[in-house]
C-alpha positions, 0 to 999 in steps of 0.5 A, a space after each residue: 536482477 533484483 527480482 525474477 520477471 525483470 531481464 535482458 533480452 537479445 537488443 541488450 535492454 531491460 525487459 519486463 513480464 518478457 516486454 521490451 521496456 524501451 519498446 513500452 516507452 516507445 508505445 505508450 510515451 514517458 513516463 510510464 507507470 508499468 505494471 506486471 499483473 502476473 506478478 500482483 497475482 502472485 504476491 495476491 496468492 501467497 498471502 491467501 495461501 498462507 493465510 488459509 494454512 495458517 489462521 483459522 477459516 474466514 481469514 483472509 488478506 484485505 488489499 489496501 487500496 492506498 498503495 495503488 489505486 485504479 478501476 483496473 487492479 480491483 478484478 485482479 484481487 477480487 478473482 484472487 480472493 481478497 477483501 480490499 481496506 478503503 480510505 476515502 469515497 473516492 477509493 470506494 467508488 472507484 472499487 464499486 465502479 469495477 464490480 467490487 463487491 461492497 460487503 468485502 470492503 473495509 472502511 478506514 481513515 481517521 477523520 472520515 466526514 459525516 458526508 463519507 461515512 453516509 456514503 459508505 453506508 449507503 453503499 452497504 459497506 461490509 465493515 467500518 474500522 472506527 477510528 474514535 468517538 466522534 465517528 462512532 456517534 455519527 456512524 450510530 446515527 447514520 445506521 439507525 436512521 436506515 435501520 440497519 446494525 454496521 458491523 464494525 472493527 475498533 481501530 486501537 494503539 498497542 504503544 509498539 514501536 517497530 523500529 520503521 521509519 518515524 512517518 510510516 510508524 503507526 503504532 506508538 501511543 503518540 499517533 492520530 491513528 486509533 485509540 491507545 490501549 495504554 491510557 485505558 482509553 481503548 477500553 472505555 471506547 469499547 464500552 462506549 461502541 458496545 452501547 451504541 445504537 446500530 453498531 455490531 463490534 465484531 473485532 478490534 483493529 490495530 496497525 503498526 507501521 510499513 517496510 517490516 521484514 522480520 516477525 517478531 514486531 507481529 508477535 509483539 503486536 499480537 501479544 498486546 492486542 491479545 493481552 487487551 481483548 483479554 481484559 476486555 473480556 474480563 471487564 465488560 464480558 465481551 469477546 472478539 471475533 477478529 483481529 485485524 493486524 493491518 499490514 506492514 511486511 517489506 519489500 526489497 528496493 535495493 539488493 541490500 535489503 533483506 528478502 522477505 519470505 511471506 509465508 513463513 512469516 505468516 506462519 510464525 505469526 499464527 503459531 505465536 497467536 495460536 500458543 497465546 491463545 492457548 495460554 490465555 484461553 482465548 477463543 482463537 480469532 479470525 485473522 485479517 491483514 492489510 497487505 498493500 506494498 508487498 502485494 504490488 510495490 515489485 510489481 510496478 516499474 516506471 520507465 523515463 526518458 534521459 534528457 541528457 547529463 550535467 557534470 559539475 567537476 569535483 561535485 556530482 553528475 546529473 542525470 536528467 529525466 522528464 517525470 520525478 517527484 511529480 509522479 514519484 513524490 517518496 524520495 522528497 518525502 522520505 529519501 527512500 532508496 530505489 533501484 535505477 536502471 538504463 534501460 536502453 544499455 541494461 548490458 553495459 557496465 554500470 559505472 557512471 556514479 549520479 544523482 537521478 533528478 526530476 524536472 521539477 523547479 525544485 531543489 529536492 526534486 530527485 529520485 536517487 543519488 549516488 547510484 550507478 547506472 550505464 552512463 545515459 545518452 539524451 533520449 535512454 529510457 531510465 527504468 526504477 524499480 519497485 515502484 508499484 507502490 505510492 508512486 501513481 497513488 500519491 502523484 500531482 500536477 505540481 509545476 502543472 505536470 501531467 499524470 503518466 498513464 499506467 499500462 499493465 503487462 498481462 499474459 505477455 501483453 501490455 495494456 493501456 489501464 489509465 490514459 495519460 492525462 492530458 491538457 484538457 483534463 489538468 483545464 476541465 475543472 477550471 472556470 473562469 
C-alpha cells in the first residue's frame, strides 16, 4: 500500500485508519470525501517538531487553509500547535467559527478587497502578509482609523524557479504574487511599508511553489531572501524578525514518486539558514512555513461508486464513476497522477488497464488514465488515493452536480463533518 494506514482487511477490501472503506460507502453514500484525523495529526506533529528542533524559538508551521478547508479540521491544527495562513473571509470566518484563535492567523491573497481587509481587521487578525502598494495603503488607513498598529509580512518575488509545475510555481519574477526583489522593486516597497501609518513590518514573506521533494529549492530561497533583507539593512536600517518561507514539500501520488522525509528536510534547511546567517551576521529570524498539501493530501481518500464499464476495441476501456472532475477537478486542470483502488476487490489482480472517467458532459471529465485496477463491476466502490488536498476545497456544482460530504475517521470511528449537499441547498439561493 502507498501509505501505512491503508490495508486489506479479512472481506478482501481496502480498509482506511482500520475502517471498511465499502462499508463507509455503504453508510455515508458516494462519493465520499474520507478523511484520517490521525494521520492529519501526525504530518500536524512532524512539522512542529522539527520546526521546534531546528529554527530558533517562536517558529512554527501555519496550516494553509486552501488546501482543505471546513469548520471541523481547524481543532485539529489548533490542539497540534500550528498557526493557520487564510486567503479570504470566508476562510476567516470559517476558522473563527471553530474557535480558532484570530491572533495565530495570517491573511494572504493578491487582491484582498477593501471590504475583506476591513473584515480582517476588525476580527483582530494576527498578521497581514501584504501583497502590493494598493493593499498597503488601504490597510493603513483601515489601522489608523481603529487606532491599532497591524502587524504585517511584505510578500516578495526571490525570481526562484524550482522546477514545478508552471501553474503551482510562484516564485519567478514573472508572478501576480508579491513583489520581485529583482526589479528593486522589493525594496522600494519596504521603504514604503516602513512609512506607513499604522503598519508594524515584522518580516518578509516569500513563496516558491508546491510538489517539491528536495531541499535545495529551500536553500536557494533562503539564500535570496537573506541576501535581500541584507540589503535591506544596509539601505534603510531595517531588520527583520521573520522569514516566512511559505510552503511547498511534496507528497506521493503514486508509488513512483519519491518519499519525502520532512524533517530532515527541515533540517537542511535550518543548518543552511543558520551557516547563512552566520556568514553574513544576520541576526537569525524566527522561521514560518506553510504546510498545506503535506499536512492533509495522504490523509484524504474519496471513494465512488462503478457504474459499470466501456470497452472501445482497439482504443481504451472505461470505467465509469458517479463524481469526477465535480469533486476532483486537478486532473482537468493539471493532469496530475493519482493512485486507483477497487476498493471492493482490493485483493484481486490488479490487471484491467482504463481510463477512470467522471460523470460530467465533458470530454476531459477524467481522474486517471491508463491505470490498473481489479477489473470493476457495476456498483464496486473505487477508492483514489491522496486526495486530501484540493480536492473538496476547489469542488463545484458544474452540471448542477451535488457536493460529496466529508466523514472524518478518528480513533477507530467515522464521523459525519460536512453533510452532502443536498437539492435544497444547490436552490436555497436562487430567486425567482
Amino acid at each position: 500500500m502507498l501509505y501505512s494506514n491503508l490495508s486489506l482487511n479479512s472481506q478482501g477490501h481496502l480498509a482506511i485508519a482500520g475502517l471498511d472503506a465499502c462499508d463507509l460507502a455503504a453508510e455515508f453514500g458516494t462519493p465520499l470525501y474520507v478523511l484520517d484525523e490521525d494521520r492529519v495529526r501526525g504530518n500536524c506533529r512532524t512539522y512542529v517538531k522539527a520546526m521546534q528542533a531546528h529554527f530558533p524559538e517562536g517558529s512554527m508551521p501555519l496550516y494553509a487553509g486552501k488546501a482543505l478547508c471546513f469548520r471541523g479540521i481547524y481543532p485539529v491544527i489548533q490542539s497540534e500547535g500550528l498557526g493557520a495562513d487564510v486567503v479570504s473571509a470566508g476562510e476567516i470566518a470559517t476558522a473563527l467559527s471553530a474557535g480558532f484563535p484570530a491572533n495565530r492567523l495570517f491573511f494572504h491573497g493578491s487582491n484582498k478587497t477593501d471590504a475583506e481587509i476591513a473584515y480582517g481587521v476588525e476580527q483582530g487578525i494576527g498578521c497581514f502578509v501584504v501583497d502590493n502598494s494598493n493593499e498597503l495603503a488601504v490597510l493603513g488607513r483601515e489601522a489608523c482609523e481603529r487606532d491599532i498598529t497591524q502587524r504585517v509580512l511584505l510578500r516578495v518575488t526571490v525570481g526562484l524557479d524550482p522546477h514545478t509545475l508552471a501553474a503551482i510555481n510562484t516564485g519567478r519574477v514573472d508572478s501576480q504574487f508579491g513583489v520581485p526583489i529583482e526589479t528593486g522593486q522589493a525594496l522600494s516597497f519596504v521603504r514604503e511599508a516602513l512609512s506607513t501609518p499604522g503598519i508594524e513590518v515584522i518580516g518578509f514573506h516569500s513563496h516558491i511553489g508546491s510538489q517539491i521533494f528536495e531541499p535545495d529549492s529551500f536553500c536557494d530561497q533562503v539564500d535570496r531572501l537573506l541576501a535581500f533583507a541584507c540589503d535591506v539593512r544596509d539601505e534603510l536600517g531595517y531588520v527583520a524578525s521573520t522569514f516566512n518561507l511559505g510552503g511547498g514539500f511534496g507528497v506521493r501520488y503514486v508509488i513512483d514518486d519519491p518519499e519525502v522525509d520532512l524533517a530532515a528536510n527541515i533540517r537542511v534547511v535550518a543548518e543552511h539558514l543558520n551557516a547563512g546567517c552566520t556568514k553574513t551576521g544576520y541576526p537569525l529570524p524566527r522561521i514560518l512555513m506553510e504546510p498545506g498539501r503535506s499536512i492533509v493530501a495522504d490523509a484524504g481518500t474519496t471513494l465512488y461508486t462503478a457504474g459499470g464499464t466501456k470497452e472501445i476495441e482497439g482504443y481504451r476501456n472505461y470505467v465509469m464513476v458517479d463524481g469526477g472532475m465535480t469533486d476532483n477537478p486537478r486532473y482537468a486542470l493539471y493532469k496530475s497522477a493519482y493512485t486507483v483502488i477497487n476498493a471492493s476487490r482490493a485483493v484481486e489482480d490488479a490487471d484491467y488497464v482504463c481510463t477512470l472517467a467522471g460523470r460530467c458532459c465533458e470530454s476531459g471529465d477524467r481522474i486517471a488514465e491508463d491505470i490498473r485496477v481489479a477489473r470493476p463491476r457495476r456498483g464496486d466502490i473505487i477508492a483514489v488515493l491522496t486526495t486530501g488536498a484540493y480536492n473538496f476545497a476547489m469542488s463545484s456544482n458544474y452540471n448542477r452536480v451535488l457536493r460529496p460530504a466529508l466523514v472524518t475517521i478518528r480513533e477507530g470511528k467515522a464521523h459525519l463533518a460536512v453533510r452532502r449537499q443536498s437539492i435544497d441547498d444547490l436552490l436555497g439561493l436562487e430567486m425567482l
